[in-house]
C-alpha positions as YAML, in Angstrom:
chain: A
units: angstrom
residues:
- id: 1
  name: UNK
  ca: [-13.03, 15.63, -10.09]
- id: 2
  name: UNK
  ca: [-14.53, 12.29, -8.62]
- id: 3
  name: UNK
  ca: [-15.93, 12.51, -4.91]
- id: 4
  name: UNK
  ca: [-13.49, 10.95, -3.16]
- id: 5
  name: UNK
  ca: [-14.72, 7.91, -0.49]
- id: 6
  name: UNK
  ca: [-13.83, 7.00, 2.50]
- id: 7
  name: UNK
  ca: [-14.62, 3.57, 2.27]
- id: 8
  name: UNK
  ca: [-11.80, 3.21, -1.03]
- id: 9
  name: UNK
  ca: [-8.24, 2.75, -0.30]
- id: 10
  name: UNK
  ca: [-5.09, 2.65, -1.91]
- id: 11
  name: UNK
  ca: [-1.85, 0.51, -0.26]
- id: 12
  name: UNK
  ca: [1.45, 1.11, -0.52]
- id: 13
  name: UNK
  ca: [4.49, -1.45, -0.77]
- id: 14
  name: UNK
  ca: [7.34, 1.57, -0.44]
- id: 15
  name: UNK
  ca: [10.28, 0.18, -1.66]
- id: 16
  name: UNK
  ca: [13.93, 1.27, -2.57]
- id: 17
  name: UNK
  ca: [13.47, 1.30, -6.52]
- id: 18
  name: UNK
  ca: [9.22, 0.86, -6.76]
- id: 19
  name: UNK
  ca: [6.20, 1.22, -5.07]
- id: 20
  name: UNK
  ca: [3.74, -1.10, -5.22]
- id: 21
  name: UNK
  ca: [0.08, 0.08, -5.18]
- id: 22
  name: UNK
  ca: [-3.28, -1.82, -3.91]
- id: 23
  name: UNK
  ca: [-6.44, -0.83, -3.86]
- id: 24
  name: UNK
  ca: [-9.81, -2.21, -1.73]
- id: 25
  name: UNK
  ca: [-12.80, -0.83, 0.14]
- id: 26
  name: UNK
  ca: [-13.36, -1.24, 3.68]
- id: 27
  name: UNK
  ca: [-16.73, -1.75, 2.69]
- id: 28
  name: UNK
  ca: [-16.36, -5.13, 0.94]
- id: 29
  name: UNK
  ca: [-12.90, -5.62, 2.89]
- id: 30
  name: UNK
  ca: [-11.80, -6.77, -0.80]
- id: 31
  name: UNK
  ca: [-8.27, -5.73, -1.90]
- id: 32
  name: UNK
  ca: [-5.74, -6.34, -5.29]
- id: 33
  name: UNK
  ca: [-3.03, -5.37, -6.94]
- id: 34
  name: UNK
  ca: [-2.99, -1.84, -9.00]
- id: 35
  name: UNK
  ca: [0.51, -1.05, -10.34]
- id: 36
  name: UNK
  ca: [3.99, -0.82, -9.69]
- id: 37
  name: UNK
  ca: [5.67, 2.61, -9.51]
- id: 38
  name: UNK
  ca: [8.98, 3.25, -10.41]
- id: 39
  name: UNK
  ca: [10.93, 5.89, -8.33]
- id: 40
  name: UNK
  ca: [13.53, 6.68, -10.12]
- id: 41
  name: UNK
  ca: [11.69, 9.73, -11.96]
- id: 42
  name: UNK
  ca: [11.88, 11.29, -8.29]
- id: 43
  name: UNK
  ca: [9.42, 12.30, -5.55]
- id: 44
  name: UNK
  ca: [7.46, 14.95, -7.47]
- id: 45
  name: UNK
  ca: [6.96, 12.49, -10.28]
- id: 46
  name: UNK
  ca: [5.56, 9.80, -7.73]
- id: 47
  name: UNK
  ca: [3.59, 12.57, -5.37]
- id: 48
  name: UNK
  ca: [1.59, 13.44, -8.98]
- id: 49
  name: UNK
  ca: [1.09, 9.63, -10.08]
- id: 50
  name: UNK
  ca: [-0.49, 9.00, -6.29]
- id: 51
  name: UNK
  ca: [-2.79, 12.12, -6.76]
- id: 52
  name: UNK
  ca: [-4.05, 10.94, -10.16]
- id: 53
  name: UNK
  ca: [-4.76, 7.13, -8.65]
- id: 54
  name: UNK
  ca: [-6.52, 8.77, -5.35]
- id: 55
  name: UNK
  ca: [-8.79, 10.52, -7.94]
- id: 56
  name: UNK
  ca: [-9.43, 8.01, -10.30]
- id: 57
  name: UNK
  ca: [-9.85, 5.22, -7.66]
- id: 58
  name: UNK
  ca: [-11.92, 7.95, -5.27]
- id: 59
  name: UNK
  ca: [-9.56, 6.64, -2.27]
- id: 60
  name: UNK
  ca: [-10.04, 8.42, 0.85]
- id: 61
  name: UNK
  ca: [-6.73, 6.73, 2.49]
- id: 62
  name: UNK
  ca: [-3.56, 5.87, 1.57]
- id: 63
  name: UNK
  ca: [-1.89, 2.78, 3.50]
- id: 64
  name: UNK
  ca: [1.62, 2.93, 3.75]
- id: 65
  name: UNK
  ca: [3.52, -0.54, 4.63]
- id: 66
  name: UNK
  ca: [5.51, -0.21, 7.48]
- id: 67
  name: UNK
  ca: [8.45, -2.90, 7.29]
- id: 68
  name: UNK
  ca: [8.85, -3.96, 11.06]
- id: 69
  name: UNK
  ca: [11.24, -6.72, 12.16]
- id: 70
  name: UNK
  ca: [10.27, -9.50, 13.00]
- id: 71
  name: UNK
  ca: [11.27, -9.34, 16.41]
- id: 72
  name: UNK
  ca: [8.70, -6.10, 16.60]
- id: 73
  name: UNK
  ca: [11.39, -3.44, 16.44]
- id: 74
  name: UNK
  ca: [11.82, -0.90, 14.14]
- id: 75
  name: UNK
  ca: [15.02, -0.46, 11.73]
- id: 76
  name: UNK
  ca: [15.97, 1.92, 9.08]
- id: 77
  name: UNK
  ca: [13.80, 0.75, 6.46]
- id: 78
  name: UNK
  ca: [10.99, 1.30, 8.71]
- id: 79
  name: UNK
  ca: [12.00, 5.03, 9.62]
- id: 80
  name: UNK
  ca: [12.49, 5.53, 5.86]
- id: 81
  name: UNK
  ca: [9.01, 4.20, 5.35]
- id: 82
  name: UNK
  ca: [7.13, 6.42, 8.28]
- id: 83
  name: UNK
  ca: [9.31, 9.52, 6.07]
- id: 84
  name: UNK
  ca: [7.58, 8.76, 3.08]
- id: 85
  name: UNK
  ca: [4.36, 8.65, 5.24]
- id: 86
  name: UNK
  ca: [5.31, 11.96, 5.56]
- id: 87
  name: UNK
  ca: [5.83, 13.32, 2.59]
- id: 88
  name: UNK
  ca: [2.63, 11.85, 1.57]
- id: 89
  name: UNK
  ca: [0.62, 14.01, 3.82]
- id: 90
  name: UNK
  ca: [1.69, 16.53, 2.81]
- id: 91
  name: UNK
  ca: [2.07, 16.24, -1.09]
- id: 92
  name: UNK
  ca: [-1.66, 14.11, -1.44]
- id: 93
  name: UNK
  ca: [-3.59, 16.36, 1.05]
- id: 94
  name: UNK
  ca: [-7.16, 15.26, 0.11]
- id: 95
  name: UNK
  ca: [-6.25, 11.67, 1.75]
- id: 96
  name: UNK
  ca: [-5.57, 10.16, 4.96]
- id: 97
  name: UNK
  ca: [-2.28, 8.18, 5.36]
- id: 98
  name: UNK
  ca: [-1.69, 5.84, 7.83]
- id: 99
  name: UNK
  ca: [0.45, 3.22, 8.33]
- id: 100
  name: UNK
  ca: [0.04, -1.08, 8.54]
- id: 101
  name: UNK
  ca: [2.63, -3.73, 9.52]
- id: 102
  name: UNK
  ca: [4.26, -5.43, 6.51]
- id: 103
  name: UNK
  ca: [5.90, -8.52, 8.05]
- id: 104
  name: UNK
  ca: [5.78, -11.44, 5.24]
- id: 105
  name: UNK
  ca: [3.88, -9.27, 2.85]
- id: 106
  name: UNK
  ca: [6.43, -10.61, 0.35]
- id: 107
  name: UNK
  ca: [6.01, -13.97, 1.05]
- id: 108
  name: UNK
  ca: [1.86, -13.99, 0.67]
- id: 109
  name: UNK
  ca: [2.48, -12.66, -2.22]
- id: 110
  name: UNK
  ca: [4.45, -15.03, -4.07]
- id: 111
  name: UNK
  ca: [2.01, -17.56, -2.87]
- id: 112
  name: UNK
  ca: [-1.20, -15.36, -3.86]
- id: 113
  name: UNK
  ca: [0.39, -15.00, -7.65]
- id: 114
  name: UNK
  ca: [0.92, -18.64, -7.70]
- id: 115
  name: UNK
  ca: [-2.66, -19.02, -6.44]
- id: 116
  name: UNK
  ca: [-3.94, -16.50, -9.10]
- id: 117
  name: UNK
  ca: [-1.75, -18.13, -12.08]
- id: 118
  name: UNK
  ca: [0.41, -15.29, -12.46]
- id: 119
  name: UNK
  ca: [3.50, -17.09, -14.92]
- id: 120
  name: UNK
  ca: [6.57, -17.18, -13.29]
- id: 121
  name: UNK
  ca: [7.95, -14.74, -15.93]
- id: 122
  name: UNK
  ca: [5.90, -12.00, -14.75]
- id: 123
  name: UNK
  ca: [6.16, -12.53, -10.95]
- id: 124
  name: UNK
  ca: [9.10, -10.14, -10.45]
- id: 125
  name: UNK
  ca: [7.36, -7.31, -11.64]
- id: 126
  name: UNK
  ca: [4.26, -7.85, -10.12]
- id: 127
  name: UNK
  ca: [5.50, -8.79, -6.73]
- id: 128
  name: UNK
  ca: [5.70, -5.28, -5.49]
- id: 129
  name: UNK
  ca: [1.53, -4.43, -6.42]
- id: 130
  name: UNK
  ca: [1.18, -8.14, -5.02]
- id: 131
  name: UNK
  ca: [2.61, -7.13, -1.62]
- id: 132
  name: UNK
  ca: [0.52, -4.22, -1.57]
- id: 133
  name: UNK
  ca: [-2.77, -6.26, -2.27]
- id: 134
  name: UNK
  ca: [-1.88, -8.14, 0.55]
- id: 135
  name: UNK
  ca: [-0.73, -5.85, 3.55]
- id: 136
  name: UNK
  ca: [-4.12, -3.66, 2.02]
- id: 137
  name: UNK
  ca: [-5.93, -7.20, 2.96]
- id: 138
  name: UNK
  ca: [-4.43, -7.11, 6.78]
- id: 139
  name: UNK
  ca: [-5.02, -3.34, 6.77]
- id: 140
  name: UNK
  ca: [-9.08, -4.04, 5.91]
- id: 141
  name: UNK
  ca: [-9.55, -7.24, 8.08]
- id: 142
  name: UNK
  ca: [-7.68, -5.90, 10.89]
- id: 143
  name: UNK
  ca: [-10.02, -2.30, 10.58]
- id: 144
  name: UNK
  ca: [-12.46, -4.04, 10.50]
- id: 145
  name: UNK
  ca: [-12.51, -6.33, 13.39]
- id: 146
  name: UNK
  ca: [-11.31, -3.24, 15.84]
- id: 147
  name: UNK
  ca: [-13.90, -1.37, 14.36]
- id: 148
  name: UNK
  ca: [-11.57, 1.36, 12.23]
- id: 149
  name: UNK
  ca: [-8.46, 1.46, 14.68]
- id: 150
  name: UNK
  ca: [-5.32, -0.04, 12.61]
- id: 151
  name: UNK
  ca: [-2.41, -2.09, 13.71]
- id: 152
  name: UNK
  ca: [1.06, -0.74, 12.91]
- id: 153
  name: UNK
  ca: [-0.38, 3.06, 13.01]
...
């Protein structure tokens, strides 16, 4: 089994029918899109694909997106989101799992597709990994400014 690092991390964009999954290092504070995950197989089905990409990628966190309104409160989507969280920690045991604000992820990532010449076609299906990339990217830079302590968390 690969060494797992802490400086690798994978992000998650936890939504209703997918996930979508980033990966970055804190080292390079680098992040971008993985996959999409569909859940409809069930939790066990998405607990095992999240255990192979922690080994193959040699992640040493898992960031979970934590959907916050915009007015700062917290609604259902974001207690569904902190249950996953929870799940996670206890199905992927070998990582840590923390949580990072989402606001807008959705938005940056239509505009980071465009940016990377992703055709229109394919945009739906890559929005979710897209969103991922992109709270991952707030998730490094903000780590790394307060020196490893995370917003959202």
């Amino acid at each position: 089994m690969p060494r797992l690092h802490p400086t690798r991390v994978l992000c998650l964009d936890f939504g209703d029918r997918r996930i979508g999954v980033a990966v970055g290092s804190s080292e390079t504070g680098v992040a971008a899109p993985l996959e999409t995950i569909d859940r409809s197989p069930g939790t066990d089905a998405v607990l095992k694909r999240l255990r192979e990409l922690v080994r193959r990628e040699g992640a040493g966190t898992i960031v979970v997106g934590d959907p916050i309104n915009m007015d700062g409160s917290r609604g259902e989507r974001s207690k569904i989101s902190h249950e996953f969280a929870e799940t996670l920690e206890k199905g992927v045991r070998q990582t840590r799992v923390e949580m990072c604000d989402e606001r807008l992820s959705s938005f940056a990532a239509d505009e980071w597709m465009e940016r990377d010449g992703v055709k229109p076609a394919r945009r739906r299906e890559m929005r979710d990994a897209y969103a991922a990339a992109v709270i991952l990217s707030d998730y490094l830079e903000e780590s790394g400014r307060s020196g490893g302590e995370t917003k959202g968390s």
